[in-house]
Kinemage of the C-alpha trace (Angstrom):
@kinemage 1
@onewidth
@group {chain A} dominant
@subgroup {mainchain}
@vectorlist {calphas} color= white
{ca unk a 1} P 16.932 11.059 11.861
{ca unk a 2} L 17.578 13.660 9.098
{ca unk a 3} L 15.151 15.172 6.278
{ca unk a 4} L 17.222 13.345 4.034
{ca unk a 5} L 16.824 9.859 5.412
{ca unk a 6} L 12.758 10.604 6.454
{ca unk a 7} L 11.824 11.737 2.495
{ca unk a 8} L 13.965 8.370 1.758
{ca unk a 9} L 11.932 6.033 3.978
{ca unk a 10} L 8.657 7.998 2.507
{ca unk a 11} L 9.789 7.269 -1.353
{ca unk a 12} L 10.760 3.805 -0.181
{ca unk a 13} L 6.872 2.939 1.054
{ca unk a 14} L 5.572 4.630 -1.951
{ca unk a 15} L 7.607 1.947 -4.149
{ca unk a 16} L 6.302 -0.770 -1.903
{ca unk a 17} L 3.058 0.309 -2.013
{ca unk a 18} L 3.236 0.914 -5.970
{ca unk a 19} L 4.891 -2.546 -6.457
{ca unk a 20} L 1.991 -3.934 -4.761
{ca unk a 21} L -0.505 -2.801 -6.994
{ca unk a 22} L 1.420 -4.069 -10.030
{ca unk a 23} L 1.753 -7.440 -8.885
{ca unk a 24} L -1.542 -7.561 -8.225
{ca unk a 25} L -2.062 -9.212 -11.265
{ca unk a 26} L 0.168 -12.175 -10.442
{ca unk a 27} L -2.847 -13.621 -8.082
{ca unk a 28} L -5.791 -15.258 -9.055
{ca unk a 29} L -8.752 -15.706 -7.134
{ca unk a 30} L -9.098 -19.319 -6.079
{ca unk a 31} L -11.876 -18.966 -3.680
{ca unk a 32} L -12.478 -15.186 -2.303
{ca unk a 33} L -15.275 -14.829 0.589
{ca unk a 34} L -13.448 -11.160 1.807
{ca unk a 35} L -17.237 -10.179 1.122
{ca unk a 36} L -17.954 -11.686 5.036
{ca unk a 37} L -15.106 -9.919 6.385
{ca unk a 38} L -16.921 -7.805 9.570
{ca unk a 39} L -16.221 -4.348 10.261
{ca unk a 40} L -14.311 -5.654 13.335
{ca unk a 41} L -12.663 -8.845 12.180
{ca unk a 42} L -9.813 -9.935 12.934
{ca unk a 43} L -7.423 -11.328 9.849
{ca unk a 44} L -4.736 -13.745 9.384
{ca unk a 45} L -2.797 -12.815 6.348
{ca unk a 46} L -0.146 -15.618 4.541
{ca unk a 47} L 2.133 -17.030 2.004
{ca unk a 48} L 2.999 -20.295 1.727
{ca unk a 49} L 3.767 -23.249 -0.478
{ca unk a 50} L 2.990 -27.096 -0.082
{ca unk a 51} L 2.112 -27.183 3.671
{ca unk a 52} L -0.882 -29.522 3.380
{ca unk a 53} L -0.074 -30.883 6.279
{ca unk a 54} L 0.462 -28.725 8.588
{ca unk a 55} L -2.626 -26.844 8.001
{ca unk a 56} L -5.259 -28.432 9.622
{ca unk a 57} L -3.991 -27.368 13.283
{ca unk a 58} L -2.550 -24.094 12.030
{ca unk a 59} L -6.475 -23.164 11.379
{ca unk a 60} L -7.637 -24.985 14.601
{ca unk a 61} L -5.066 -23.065 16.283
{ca unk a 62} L -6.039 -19.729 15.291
{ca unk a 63} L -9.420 -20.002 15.014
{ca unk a 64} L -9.124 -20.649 18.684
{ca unk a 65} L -7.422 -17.843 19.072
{ca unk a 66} L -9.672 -15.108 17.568
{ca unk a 67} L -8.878 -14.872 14.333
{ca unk a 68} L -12.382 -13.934 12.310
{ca unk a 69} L -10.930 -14.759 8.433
{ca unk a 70} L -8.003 -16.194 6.959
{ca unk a 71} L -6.322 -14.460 3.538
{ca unk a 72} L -3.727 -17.463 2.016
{ca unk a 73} L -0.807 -16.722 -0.807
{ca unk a 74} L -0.089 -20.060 -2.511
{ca unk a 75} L 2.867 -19.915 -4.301
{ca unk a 76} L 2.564 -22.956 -7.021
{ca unk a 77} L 1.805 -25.736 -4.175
{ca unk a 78} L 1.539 -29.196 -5.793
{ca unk a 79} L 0.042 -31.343 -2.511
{ca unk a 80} L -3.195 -30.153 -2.472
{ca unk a 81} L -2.696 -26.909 -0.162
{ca unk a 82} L -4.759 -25.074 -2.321
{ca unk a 83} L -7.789 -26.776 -2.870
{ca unk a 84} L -7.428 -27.639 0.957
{ca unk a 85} L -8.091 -23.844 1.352
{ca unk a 86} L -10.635 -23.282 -0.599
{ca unk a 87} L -12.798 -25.623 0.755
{ca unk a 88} L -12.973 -23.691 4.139
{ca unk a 89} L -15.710 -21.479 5.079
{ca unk a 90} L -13.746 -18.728 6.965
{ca unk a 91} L -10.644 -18.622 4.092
{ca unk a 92} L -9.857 -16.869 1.036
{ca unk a 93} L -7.058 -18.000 -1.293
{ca unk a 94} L -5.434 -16.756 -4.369
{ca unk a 95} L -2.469 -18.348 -6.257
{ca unk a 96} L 0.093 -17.271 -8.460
{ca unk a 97} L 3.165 -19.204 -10.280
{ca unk a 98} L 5.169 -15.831 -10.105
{ca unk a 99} L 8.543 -15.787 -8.517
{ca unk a 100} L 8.664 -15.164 -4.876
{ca unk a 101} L 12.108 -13.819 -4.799
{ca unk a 102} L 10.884 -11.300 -7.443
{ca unk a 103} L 7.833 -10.080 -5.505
{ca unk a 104} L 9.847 -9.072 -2.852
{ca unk a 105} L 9.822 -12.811 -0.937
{ca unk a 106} L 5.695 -12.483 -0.931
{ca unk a 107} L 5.831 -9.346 0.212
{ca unk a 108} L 4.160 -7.172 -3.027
{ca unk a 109} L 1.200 -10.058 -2.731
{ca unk a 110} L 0.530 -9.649 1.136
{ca unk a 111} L 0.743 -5.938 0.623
{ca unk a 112} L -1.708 -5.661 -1.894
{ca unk a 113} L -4.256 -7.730 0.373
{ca unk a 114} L -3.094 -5.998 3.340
{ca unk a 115} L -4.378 -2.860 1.337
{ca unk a 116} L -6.864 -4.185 -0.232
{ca unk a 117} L -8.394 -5.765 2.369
{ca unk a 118} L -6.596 -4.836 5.846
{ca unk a 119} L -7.544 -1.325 6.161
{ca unk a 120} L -8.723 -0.703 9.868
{ca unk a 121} L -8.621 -4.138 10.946
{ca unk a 122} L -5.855 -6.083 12.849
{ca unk a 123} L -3.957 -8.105 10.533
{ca unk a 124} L -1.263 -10.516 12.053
{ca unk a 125} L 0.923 -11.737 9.244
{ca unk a 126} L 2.609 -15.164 9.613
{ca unk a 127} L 4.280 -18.164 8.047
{ca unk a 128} L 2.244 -21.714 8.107
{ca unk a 129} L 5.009 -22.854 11.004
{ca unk a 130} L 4.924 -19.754 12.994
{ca unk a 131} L 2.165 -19.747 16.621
{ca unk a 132} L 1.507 -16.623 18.029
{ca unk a 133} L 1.823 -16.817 22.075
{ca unk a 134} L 0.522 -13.640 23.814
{ca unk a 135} L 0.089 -12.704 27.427
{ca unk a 136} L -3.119 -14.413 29.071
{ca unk a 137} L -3.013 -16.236 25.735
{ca unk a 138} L -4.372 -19.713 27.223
{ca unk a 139} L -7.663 -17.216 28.884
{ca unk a 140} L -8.100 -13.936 26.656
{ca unk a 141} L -9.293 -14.262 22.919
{ca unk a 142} L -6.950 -11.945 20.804
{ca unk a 143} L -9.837 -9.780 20.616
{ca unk a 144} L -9.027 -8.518 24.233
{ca unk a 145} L -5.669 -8.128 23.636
{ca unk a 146} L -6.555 -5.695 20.433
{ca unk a 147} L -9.301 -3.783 22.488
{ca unk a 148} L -6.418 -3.201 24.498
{ca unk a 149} L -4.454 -2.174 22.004
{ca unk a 150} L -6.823 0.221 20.488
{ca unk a 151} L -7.347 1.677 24.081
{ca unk a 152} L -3.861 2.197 24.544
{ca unk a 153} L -3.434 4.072 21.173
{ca unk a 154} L -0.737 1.242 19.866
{ca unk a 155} L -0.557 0.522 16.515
{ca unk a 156} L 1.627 -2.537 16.493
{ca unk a 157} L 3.255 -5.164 18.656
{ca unk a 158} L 6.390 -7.233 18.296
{ca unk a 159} L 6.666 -10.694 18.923
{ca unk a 160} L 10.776 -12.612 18.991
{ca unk a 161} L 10.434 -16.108 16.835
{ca unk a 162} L 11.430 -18.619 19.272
{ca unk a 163} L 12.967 -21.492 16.991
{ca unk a 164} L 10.930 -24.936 18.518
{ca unk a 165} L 13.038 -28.318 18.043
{ca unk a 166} L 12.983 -31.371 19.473
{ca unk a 167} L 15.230 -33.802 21.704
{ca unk a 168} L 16.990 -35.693 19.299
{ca unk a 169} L 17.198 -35.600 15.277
{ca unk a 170} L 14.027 -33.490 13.699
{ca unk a 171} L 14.295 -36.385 11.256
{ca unk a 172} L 13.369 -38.799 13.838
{ca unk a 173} L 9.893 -36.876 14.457
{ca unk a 174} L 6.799 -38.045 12.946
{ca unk a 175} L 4.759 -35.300 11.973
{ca unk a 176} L 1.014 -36.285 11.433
{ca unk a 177} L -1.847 -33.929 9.688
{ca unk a 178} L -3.527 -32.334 12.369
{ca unk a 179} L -1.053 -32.808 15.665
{ca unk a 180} L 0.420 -30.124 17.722
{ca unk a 181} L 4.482 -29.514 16.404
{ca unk a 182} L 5.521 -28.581 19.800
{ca unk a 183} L 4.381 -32.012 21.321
{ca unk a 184} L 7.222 -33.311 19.073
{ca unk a 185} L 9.046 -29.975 19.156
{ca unk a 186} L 8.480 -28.803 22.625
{ca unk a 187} L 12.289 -27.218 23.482
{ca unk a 188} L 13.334 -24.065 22.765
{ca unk a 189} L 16.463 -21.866 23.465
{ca unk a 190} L 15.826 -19.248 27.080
{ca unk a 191} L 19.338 -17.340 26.016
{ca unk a 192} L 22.033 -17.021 23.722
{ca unk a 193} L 20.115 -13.890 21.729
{ca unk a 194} L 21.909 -10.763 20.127
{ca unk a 195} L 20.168 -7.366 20.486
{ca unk a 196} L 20.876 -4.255 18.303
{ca unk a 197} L 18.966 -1.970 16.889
{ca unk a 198} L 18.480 -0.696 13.693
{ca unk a 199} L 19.160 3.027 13.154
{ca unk a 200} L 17.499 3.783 9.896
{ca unk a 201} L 14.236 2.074 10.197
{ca unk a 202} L 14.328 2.078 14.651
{ca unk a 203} L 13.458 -1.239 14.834
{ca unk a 204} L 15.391 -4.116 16.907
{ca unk a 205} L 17.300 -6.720 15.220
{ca unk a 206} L 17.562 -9.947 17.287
{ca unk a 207} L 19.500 -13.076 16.280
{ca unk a 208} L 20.557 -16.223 17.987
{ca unk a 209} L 18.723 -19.326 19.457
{ca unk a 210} L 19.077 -22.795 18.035
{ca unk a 211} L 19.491 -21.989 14.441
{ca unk a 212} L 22.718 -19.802 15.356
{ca unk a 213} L 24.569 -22.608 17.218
{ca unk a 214} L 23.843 -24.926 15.188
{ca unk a 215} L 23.581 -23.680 11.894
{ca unk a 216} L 25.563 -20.451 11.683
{ca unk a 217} L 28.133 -20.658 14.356
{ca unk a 218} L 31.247 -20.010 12.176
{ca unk a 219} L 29.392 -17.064 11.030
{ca unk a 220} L 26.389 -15.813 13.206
{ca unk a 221} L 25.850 -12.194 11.480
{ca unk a 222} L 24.585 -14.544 8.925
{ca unk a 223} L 21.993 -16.182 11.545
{ca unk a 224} L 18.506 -15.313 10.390
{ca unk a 225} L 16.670 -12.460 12.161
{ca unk a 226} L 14.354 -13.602 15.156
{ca unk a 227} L 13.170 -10.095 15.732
{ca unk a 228} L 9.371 -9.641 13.928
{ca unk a 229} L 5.777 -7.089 14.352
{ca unk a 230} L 3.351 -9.771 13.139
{ca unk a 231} L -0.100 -7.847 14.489
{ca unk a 232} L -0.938 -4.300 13.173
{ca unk a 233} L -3.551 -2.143 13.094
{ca unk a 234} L -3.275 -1.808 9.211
{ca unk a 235} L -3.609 1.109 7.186
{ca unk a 236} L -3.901 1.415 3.351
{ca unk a 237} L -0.704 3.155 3.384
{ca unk a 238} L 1.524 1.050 5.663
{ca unk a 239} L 4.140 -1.603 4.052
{ca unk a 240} L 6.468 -4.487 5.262
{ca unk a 241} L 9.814 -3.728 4.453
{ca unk a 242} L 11.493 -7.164 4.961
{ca unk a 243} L 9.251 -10.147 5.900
{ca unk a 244} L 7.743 -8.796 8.828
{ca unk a 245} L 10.895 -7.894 10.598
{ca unk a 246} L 9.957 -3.824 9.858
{ca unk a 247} L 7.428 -1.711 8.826
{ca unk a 248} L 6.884 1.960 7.277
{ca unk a 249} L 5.471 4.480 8.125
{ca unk a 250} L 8.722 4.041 10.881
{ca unk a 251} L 7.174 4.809 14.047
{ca unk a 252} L 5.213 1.446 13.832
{ca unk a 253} L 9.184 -0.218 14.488
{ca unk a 254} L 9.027 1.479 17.917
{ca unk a 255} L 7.725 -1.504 19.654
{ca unk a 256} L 9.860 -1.096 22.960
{ca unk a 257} L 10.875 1.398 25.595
{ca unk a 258} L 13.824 2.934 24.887
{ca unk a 259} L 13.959 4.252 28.790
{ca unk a 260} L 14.156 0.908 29.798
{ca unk a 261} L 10.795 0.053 30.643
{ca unk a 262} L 8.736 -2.461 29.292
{ca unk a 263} L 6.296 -2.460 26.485
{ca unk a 264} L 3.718 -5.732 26.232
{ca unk a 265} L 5.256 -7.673 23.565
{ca unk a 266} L 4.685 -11.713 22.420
{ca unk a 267} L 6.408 -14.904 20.976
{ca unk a 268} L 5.972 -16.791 17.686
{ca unk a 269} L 6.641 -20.427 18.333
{ca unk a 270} L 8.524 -21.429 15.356
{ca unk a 271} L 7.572 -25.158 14.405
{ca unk a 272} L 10.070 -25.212 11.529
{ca unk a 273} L 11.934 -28.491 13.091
{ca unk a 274} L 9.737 -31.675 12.739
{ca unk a 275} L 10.802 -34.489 10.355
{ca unk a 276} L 9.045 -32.373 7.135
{ca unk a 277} L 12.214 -30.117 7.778
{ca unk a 278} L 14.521 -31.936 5.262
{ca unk a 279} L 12.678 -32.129 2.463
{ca unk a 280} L 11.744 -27.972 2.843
{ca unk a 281} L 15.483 -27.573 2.674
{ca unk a 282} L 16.138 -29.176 0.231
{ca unk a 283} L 13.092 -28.385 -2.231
{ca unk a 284} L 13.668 -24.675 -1.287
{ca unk a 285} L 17.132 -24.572 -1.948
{ca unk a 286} L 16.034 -26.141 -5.466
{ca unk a 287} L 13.895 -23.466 -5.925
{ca unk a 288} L 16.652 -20.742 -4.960
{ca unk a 289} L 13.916 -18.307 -4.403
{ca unk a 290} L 14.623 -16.881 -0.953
{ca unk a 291} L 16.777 -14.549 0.420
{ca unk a 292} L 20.545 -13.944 -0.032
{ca unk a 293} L 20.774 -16.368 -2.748
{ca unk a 294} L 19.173 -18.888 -0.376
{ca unk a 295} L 22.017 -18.967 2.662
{ca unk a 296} L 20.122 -20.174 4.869
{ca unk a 297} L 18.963 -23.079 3.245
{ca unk a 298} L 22.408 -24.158 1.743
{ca unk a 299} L 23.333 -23.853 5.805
{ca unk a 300} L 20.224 -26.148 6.568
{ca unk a 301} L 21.385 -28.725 4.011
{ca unk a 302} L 25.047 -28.963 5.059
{ca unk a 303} L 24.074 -29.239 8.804
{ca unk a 304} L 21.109 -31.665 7.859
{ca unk a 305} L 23.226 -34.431 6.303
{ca unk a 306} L 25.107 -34.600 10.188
{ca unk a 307} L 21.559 -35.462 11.732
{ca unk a 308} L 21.779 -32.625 14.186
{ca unk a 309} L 20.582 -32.771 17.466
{ca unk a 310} L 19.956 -29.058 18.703
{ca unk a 311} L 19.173 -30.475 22.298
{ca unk a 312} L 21.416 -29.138 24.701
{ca unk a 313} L 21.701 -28.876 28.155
{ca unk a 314} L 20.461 -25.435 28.543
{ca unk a 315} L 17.365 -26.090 26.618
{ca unk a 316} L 13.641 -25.536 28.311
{ca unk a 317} L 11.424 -27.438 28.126
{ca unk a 318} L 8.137 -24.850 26.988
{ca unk a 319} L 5.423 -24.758 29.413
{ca unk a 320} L 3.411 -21.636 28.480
{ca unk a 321} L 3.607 -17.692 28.107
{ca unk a 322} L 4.354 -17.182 31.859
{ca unk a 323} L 7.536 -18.549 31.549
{ca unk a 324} L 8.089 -17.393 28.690
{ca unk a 325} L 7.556 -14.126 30.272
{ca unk a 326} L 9.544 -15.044 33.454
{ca unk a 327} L 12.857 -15.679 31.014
{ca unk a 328} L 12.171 -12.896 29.862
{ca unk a 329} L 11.687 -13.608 25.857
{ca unk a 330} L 7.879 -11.736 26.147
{ca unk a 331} L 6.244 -9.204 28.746
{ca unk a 332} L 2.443 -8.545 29.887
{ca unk a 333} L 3.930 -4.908 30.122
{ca unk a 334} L 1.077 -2.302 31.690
{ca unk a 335} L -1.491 -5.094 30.255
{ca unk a 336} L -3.275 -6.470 33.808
C-alpha cells in the first residue's frame, strides 16, 4: 500500500473518530452503570431497535459466555426494549430518535462508547440476532479465549456470520421470549461462500450462504457481506469502518494467514430467520434507514411474499463448533 492510500485511511479514522464525538449528543442516558465496569471486563457493545423479545436469551446467552457488562443503542424502540434494559443490573442503555442511516448505520454511537468506554478492554460488537461460537466455546469462558489472545499479542479476531434458518417457511416458526432461535432455526449453509479480499483496507470479503440463493441469486455481488471482526482489544483511537465488517487502524483487518496457514477464527450464528422475520422486513424497509437505499430489505420483501423455504438438500443440520470447525467455516488455529 502507498503513502497516498495509508495518510487516506489515517484522515478517514480521524473523521470517524471526530463524527463520533459529535453525535455524541444524539444519546441520552437511560440507565448508565459503566461506573462497575472492572479493569478487566469484558463488554458487549449494541444497537438495536424493538427486539423485546429476543432479548431475554440474548443476555442469558452471553452472560454465560463471559461477558462482564452490556452497553445497548436503542434506536426509537416502541415494545418496551428499552425499559427492558434498564431494568438489568449488568446493562447500560442510552437512546436516541436520530437517524441511523445518518450516523453512519449506528456506527458514530458505538464508536463513541467504544471510546468512551472500550479503551483496554475486549469489546465484541454485535446485532441482537447475532451468537458468537468460538473454539472450546461449550468448556472455556471467553475470558480464556482473550487471555489467549493477549498472550499471543492479537488484537482482533474474525468471526463469518453463518445465516441460521429453519426447515420449512420462517413464517411457520413460533418464536417465544426467552427460547433458543436455533432450536427453531437449527440449519445452516456448510458451502456455497465467495472469498476475496479487500485491497485497500486488507480485510476479507465473504458472501454467500442462504441469503445469496435465495435472496440475491439473479444478482449475488449484491448478497450482503458474511465476513465480520466482532471481538477487539479496543483502543481510544480504533474505528469500525462499515458495521463490523473492517476496522482502522488497518492491520486489525489482518485476521488470517496469508501463507496459507491458519489463524483461530469463530462463527456468529445469525438467528435473523424465525417467524419475527417478516414484520423486520417490512418495518425496516418503512423506515428506509439502512444501507444502499435499503436493498436488502426490498429483496427480503419480494422473496417473503413466496413463503420461502431455504431448506435444501445440502443443508446441516448445526451440532456445535467442532463441526463447524471440521467444514471448515471456523478454526482452533495454534489455540490447544
Amino acid at each position: 500500500m502507498g503513502v497516498v492510500d495509508t495518510l487516506r485511511l489515517r484522515w478517514q479514522r480521524k473523521r470517524f473518530l471526530a463524527r463520533a464525538v459529535l453525535r455524541r449528543r444524539q444519546l441520552s442516558a437511560v440507565q448508565n452503570r459503566t461506573g462497575l465496569i472492572g479493569p478487566n471486563d469484558i463488554l458487549l457493545f449494541c444497537t438495536l431497535r424493538n427486539e423485546r423479545v429476543r432479548l431475554p436469551y440474548l443476555l442469558s446467552y452471553y452472560r454465560e459466555l463471559g461477558i462482564n457488562h452490556f452497553l445497548f443503542v436503542d434506536n426509537g424502540s416502541d415494545d418496551g426494549s428499552r425499559e427492558y434494559l434498564a431494568a438489568q443490573p449488568d446493562v447500560s442503555v442510552w437512546t436516541t430518535p436520530h437517524s441511523y442511516r445518518n450516523a453512519r448505520f449506528g456506527m458514530d454511537w458505538l464508536t463513541w462508547l467504544h471510546r468512551r468506554h472500550g479503551h483496554n478492554h475486549w469489546c465484541l460488537t454485535v446485532d441482537a440476532d447475532e451468537f458468537f461460537v468460538y473454539p472450546y466455546c461449550e468448556t472455556r469462558p471467553l475470558r480464556a479465549l482473550t487471555d489467549w489472545l493477549d498472550q499471543s499479542s492479537v488484537r482482533s479476531f474474525s468471526a463469518l456470520l453463518v445465516d441460521m434458518y429453519p426447515k420449512g417457511d420462517p413464517q411457520d416458526q413460533t418464536y417465544a421470549e426467552g427460547d433458543n432461535p436455533f432450536e427453531l432455526a437449527g440449519w445452516f449453509d456448510s458451502g456455497n461462500y465467495a472469498i476475496s479480499r479487500n485491497p485497500l483496507y486488507g480485510n476479507l470479503w465473504i458472501q454467500g450462504g442462504p441469503r445469496a440463493r435465495s435472496f440475491f441469486a439473479d444478482k449475488p455481488l449484491s448478497a450482503p457481506a458474511l465476513n465480520k471482526i466482532p471481538l477487539v482489544k479496543w483502543h481510544r483511537r480504533y474505528a469500525y469502518v462499515n458495521s463490523t465488517h473492517m476496522l482502522l487502524p488497518r492491520g486489525l483487518n489482518l485476521v488470517y494467514d496469508a501463507r496459507g496457514g491458519e489463524k483461530a477464527s469463530g462463527v456468529l450464528l445469525h438467528a435473523k430467520f424465525i417467524d419475527t422475520f417478516a414484520a423486520k422486513a417490512e418495518e425496516e424497509l418503512t423506515r428506509r434507514q439502512h444501507f444502499s437505499d435499503s436493498v436488502e430489505y426490498r429483496a427480503y420483501r419480494e422473496t417473503v411474499r413466496t413463503r420461502p423455504d431455504m431448506w435444501c438438500r445440502w443443508s446441516e443440520k448445526y451440532i456445535n463448533w467442532r463441526q463447524l470447525e471440521i467444514l471448515g467455516l471456523m478454526s482452533k488455529g495454534n489455540w490447544a
